[in-house]
C-alpha positions as CSV (number, residue, x, y, z in Angstrom):
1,X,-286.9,-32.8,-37.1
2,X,-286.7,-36.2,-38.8
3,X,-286.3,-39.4,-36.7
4,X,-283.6,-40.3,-39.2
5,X,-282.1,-37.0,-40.2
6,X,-281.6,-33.7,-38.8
7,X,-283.5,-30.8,-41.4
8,X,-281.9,-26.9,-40.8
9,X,-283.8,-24.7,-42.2
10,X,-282.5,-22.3,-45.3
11,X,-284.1,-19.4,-47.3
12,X,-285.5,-21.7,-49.7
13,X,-285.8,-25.6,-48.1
14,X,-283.8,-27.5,-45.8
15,X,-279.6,-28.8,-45.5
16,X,-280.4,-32.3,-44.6
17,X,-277.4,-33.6,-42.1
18,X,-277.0,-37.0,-40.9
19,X,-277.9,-38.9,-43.9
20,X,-275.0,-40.4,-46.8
21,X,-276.5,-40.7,-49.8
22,X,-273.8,-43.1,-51.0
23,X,-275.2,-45.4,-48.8
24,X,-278.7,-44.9,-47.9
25,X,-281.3,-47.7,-48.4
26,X,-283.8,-47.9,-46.2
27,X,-287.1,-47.8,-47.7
28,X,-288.5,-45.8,-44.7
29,X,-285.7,-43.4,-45.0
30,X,-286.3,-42.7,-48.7
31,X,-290.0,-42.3,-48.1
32,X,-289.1,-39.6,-45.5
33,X,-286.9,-37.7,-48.1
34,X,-289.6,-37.8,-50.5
35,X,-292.2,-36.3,-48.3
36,X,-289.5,-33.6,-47.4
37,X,-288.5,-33.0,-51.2
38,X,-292.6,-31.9,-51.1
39,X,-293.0,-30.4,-48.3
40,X,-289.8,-28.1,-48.4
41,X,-289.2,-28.1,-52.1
42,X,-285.4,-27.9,-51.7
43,X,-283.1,-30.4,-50.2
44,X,-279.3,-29.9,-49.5
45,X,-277.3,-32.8,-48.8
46,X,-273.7,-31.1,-47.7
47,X,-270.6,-33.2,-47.8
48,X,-271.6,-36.2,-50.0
49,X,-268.0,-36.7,-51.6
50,X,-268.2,-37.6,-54.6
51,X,-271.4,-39.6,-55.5
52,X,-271.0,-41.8,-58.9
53,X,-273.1,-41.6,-62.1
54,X,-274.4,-45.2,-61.7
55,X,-275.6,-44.1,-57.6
56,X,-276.9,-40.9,-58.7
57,X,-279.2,-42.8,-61.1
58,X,-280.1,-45.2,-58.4
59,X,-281.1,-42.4,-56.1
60,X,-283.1,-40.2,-58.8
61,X,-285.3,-43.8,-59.1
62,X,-286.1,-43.2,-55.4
63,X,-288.9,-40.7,-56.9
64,X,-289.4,-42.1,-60.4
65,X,-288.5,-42.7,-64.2
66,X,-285.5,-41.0,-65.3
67,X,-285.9,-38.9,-68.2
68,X,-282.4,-38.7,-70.3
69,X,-280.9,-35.5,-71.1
70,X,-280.9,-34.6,-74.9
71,X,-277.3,-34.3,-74.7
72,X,-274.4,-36.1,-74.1
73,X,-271.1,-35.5,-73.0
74,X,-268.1,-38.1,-73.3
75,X,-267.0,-37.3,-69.5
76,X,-270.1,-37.8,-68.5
77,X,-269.8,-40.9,-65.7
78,X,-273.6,-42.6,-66.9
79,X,-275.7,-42.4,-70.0
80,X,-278.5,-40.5,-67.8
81,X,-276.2,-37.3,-66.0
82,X,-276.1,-34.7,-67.4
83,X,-272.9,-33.0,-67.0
84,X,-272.5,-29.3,-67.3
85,X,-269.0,-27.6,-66.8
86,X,-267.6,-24.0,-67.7
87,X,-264.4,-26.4,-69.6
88,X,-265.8,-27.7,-73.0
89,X,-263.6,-30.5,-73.0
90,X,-265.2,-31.6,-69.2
91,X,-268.9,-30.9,-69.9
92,X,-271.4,-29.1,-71.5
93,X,-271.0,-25.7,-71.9
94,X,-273.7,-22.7,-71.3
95,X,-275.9,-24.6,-69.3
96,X,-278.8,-22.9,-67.4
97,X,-278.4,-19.1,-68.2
98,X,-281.4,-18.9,-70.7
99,X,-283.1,-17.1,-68.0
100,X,-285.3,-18.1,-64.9
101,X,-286.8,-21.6,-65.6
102,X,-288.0,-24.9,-65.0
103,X,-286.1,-28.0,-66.2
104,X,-288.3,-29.5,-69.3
105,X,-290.8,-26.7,-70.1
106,X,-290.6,-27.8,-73.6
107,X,-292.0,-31.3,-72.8
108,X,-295.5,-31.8,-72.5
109,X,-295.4,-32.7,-68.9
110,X,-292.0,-31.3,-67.5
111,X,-289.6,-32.8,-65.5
112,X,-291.4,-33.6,-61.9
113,X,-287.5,-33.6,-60.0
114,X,-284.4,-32.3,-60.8
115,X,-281.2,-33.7,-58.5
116,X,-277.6,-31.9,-58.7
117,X,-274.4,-33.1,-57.6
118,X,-271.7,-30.6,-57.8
119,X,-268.3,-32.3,-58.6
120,X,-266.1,-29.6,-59.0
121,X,-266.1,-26.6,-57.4
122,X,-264.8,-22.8,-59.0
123,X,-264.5,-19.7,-56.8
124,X,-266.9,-18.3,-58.4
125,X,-270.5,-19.9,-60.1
126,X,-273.9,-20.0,-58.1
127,X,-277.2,-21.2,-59.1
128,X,-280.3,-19.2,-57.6
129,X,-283.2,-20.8,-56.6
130,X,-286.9,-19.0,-56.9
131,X,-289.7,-20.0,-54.6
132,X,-293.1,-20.5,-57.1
133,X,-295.6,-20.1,-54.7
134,X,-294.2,-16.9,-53.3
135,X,-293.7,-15.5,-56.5
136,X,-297.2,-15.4,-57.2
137,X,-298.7,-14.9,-54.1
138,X,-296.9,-11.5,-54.2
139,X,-298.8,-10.5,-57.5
140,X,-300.7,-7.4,-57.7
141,X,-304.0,-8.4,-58.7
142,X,-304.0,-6.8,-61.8
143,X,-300.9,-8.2,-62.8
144,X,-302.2,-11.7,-61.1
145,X,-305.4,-11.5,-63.4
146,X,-303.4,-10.9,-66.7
147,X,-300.9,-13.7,-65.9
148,X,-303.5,-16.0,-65.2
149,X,-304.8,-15.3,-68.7
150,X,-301.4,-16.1,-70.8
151,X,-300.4,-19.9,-71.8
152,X,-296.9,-19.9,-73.6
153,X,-295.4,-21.9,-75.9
154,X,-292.0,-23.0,-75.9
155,X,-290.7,-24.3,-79.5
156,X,-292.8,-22.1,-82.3
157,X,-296.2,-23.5,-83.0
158,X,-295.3,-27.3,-82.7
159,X,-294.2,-27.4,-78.7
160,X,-296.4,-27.5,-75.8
161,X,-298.9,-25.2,-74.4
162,X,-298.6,-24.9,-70.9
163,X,-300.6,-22.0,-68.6
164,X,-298.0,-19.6,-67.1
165,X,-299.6,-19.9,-63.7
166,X,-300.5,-23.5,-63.1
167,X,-301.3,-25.8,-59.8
168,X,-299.4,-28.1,-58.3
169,X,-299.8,-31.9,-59.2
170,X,-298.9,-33.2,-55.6
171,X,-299.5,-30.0,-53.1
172,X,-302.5,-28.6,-55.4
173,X,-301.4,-24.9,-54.5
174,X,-302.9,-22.8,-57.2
175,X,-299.7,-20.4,-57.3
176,X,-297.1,-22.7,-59.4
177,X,-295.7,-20.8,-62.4
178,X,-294.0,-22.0,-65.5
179,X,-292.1,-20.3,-68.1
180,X,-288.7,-20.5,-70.0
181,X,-287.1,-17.6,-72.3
182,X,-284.0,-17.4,-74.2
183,X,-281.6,-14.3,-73.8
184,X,-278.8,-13.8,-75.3
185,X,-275.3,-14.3,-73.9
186,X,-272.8,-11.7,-75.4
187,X,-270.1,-13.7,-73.7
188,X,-270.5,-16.9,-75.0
189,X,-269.6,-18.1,-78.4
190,X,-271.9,-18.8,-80.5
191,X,-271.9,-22.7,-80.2
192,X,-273.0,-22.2,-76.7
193,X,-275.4,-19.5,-77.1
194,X,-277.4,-22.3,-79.6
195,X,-276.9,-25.0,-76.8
196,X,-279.0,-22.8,-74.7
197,X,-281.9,-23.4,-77.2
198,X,-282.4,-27.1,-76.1
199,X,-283.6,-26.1,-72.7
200,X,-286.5,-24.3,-74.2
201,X,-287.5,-20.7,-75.2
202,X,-290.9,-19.0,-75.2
203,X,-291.4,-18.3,-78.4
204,X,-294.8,-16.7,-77.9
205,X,-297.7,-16.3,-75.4
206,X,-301.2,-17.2,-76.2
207,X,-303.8,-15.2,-74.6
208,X,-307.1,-17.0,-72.9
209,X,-305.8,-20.5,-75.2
210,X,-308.5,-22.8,-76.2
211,X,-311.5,-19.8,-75.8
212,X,-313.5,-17.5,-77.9
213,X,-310.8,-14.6,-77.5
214,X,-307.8,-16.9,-77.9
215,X,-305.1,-14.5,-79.0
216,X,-301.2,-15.1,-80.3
217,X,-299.2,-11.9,-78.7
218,X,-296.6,-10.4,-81.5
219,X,-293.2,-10.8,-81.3
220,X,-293.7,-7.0,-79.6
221,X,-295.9,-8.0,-77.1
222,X,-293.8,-11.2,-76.1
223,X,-290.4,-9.4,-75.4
224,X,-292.7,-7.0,-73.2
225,X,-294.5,-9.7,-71.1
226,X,-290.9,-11.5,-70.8
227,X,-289.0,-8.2,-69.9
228,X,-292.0,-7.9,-67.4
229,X,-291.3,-11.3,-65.9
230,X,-287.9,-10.7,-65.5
231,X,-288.7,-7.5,-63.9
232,X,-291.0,-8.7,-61.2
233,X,-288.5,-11.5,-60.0
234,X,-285.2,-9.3,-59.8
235,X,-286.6,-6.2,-59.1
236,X,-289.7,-6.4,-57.1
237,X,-289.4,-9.8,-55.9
238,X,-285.3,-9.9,-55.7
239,X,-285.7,-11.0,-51.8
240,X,-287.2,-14.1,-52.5
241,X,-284.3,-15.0,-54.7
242,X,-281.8,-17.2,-53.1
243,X,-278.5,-17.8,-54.0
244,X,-277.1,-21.1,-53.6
245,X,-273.0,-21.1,-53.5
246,X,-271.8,-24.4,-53.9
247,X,-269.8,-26.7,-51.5
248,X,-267.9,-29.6,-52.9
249,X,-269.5,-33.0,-52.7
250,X,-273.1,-31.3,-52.2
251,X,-276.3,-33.5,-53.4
252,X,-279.5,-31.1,-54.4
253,X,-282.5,-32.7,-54.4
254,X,-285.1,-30.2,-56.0
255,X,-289.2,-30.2,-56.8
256,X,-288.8,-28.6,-60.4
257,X,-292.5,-28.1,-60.2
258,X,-292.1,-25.7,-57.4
259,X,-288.7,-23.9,-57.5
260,X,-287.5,-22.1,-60.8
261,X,-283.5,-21.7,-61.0
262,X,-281.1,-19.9,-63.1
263,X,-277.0,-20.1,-63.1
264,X,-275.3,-17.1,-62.2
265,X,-273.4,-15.3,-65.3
266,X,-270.3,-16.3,-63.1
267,X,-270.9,-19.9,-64.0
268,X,-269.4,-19.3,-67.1
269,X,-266.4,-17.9,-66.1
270,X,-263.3,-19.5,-68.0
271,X,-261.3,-22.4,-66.0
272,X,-258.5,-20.5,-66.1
273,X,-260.4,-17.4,-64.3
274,X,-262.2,-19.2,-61.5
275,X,-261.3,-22.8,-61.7
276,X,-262.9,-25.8,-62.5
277,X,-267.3,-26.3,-62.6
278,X,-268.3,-29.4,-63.1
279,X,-271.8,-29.8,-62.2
280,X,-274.1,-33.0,-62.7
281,X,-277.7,-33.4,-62.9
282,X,-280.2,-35.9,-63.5
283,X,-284.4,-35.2,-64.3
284,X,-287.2,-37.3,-63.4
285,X,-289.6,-37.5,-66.2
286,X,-293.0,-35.3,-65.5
287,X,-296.5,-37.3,-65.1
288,X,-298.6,-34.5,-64.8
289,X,-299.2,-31.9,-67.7
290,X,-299.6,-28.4,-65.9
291,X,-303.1,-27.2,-65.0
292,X,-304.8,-24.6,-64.2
C-alpha cells in the first residue's frame, strides 16, 4: 500500500487506484510509480478517460527517452504513439500477433518500457501478459541448460544477437528471457501479415555465440526450438499466462524487460464483427543490451 495510491493486486502486477494520470505531477508520486513499474512489472491504471497523445508522451518521459515507432499512422494523436486498431483507416493493422514477444527485440538494446492506453474498446480483443521470471524458473533443467546455450537473431545475419535467457538490467534476476518469431496469420491479408515483420522475427538461433562450438541452427532446427517455445508457454506453462480484457480509458504501464505479451487472435476481428480497437502505445528506448 502506497501513501499516495492504493496497489490491488492481479495475476501479473497491480491496478493502481487513486491516482489520474491526466493530472499527476508530483515528483515523489512519479518516483513511487517507477519503483512499482519494477517491483511489480505490470501497472493498471483503470478509468483514465481518454489520455491525449501529447500527455501520454509527457508521462512515458517520467522513465526516459522515447523511442519512436517505425510506423506512422495519420490518426495517430502525436508523432511518438503508436496506434494500432483492427479498422485500417483508424490505425495500424496486425499489430502484436507475431507470437509471444518483447517490444524492440530487433534493436540492439530493446525497449526498457512499454505504456498502453486503450482508446476504443471492441467486445472482443485481449492482450496476454507472460511473467519472465516464472517462465524460466519453471524450466526443467535440461531444457534450462540448452536455453541458456541459444542467442537468436532477429533480422538474418545483420540484426542483433541477444542471449534467449538474459538478466535483468535493474532487478539483476538471472531468469529474464527474450525472443520474437513470426507466424503466419491465415486471416490477415497479406499487407498486414508483412506489417507483422517490423516487430521482429527470429530468423535463426546461434548455439554457444562468440565460443569455440558457436553453431548457426538450420532453418529445421529453428522452427523446432520455436515450436518448443511456444509449447512450453501455452501448454506447460498456460497458468502463468494472463489475460488482460480491456476497460475503456485504461493506462498500462509495463517493464518490457520482464513481461512478454501477445494480442489475442480476436484483436483482429473486423469492426463490423466486434466493434471498434483502437489501442495506443508508446516505448521507451532500451539502455541496457541483454546479458547473460
Amino acid at each position: 500500500m502506497s501513501k499516495f495510491y492504493e496497489l490491488v493486486p492481479r495475476k501479473i502486477g497491480c491496478d493502481v487506484l487513486g491516482i489520474d494520470l491526466n493530472t499527476e505531477s508530483r515528483p515523489e508520486v512519479i518516483e513511487q510509480i517507477k519503483r512499482d513499474v519494477t517491483e511489480h512489472r505490470l501497472l493498471v491504471f483503470p478509468q483514465q478517460g481518454i489520455i491525449s497523445g501529447a500527455r501520454h508522451v509527457e508521462i512515458s518521459k517520467w522513465f526516459g527517452e522515447l523511442e519512436s515507432t517505425f510506423y506512422k499512422h495519420e490518426r495517430s494523436p502525436h508523432p511518438d504513439v503508436f496506434r494500432v486498431s483492427n479498422d485500417g483507416n483508424e490505425g495500424c493493422r496486425g499489430v502484436g500477433r507475431t507470437g509471444w514477444h518483447i517490444d524492440g527485440s530487433f534493436q540492439p538494446e530493446p525497449f526498457a518500457y512499454s505504456l498502453y492506453h486503450m482508446v476504443s474498446v471492441p467486445k472482443e480483443g485481449a492482450t496476454q501478459f507472460l511473467p519472465l521470471t516464472e517462465l524460466v524458473e519453471n524450466l526443467d533443467e535440461e531444457t534450462f541448460a540448452r536455453w541458456n546455450q541459444l542467442w537468436m537473431i532477429s533480422d538474418r545475419r545483420t540484426g542483433p544477437v541477444h542471449p534467449l535467457i538474459y538478466n535483468h538490467p535493474k532487478t539483476n534476476k538471472t531468469v529474464r528471457f527474450v525472443f520474437m518469431y513470426f507466424r503466419t496469420i491465415t486471416n490477415l491479408p497479406i499487407k498486414s501479415q508483412v506489417l507483422c515483420f517490423h516487430l521482429g522475427m527470429t530468423e535463426r538461433f546461434i548455439w554457444n555465440y562468440k565460443k569455440a562450438n558457436e553453431k548457426w541452427t538450420s532453418a529445421d532446427e529453428t522452427n523446432n526450438l520455436l515450436d518448443e517455445i511456444h509449447e512450453v508457454i501455452t501448454i506447460a506453462n498456460k497458468n502463468l499466462i494472463y489475460k488482460h480484457d480491456w476497460q475503456p480509458g485504461e493506462f498500462i504501464i509495463s517493464d518490457n524487460l520482464a513481461v512478454g505479451h501477445e494480442a489475442t487472435v480476436e484483436t483482429q476481428y473486423p469492426r463490423d464483427k466486434v466493434g471498434l480497437r483502437v489501442l495506443h502505445r508508446t516505448t521507451i528506448k532500451g539502455v541496457h543490451r541483454p546479458q547473460k
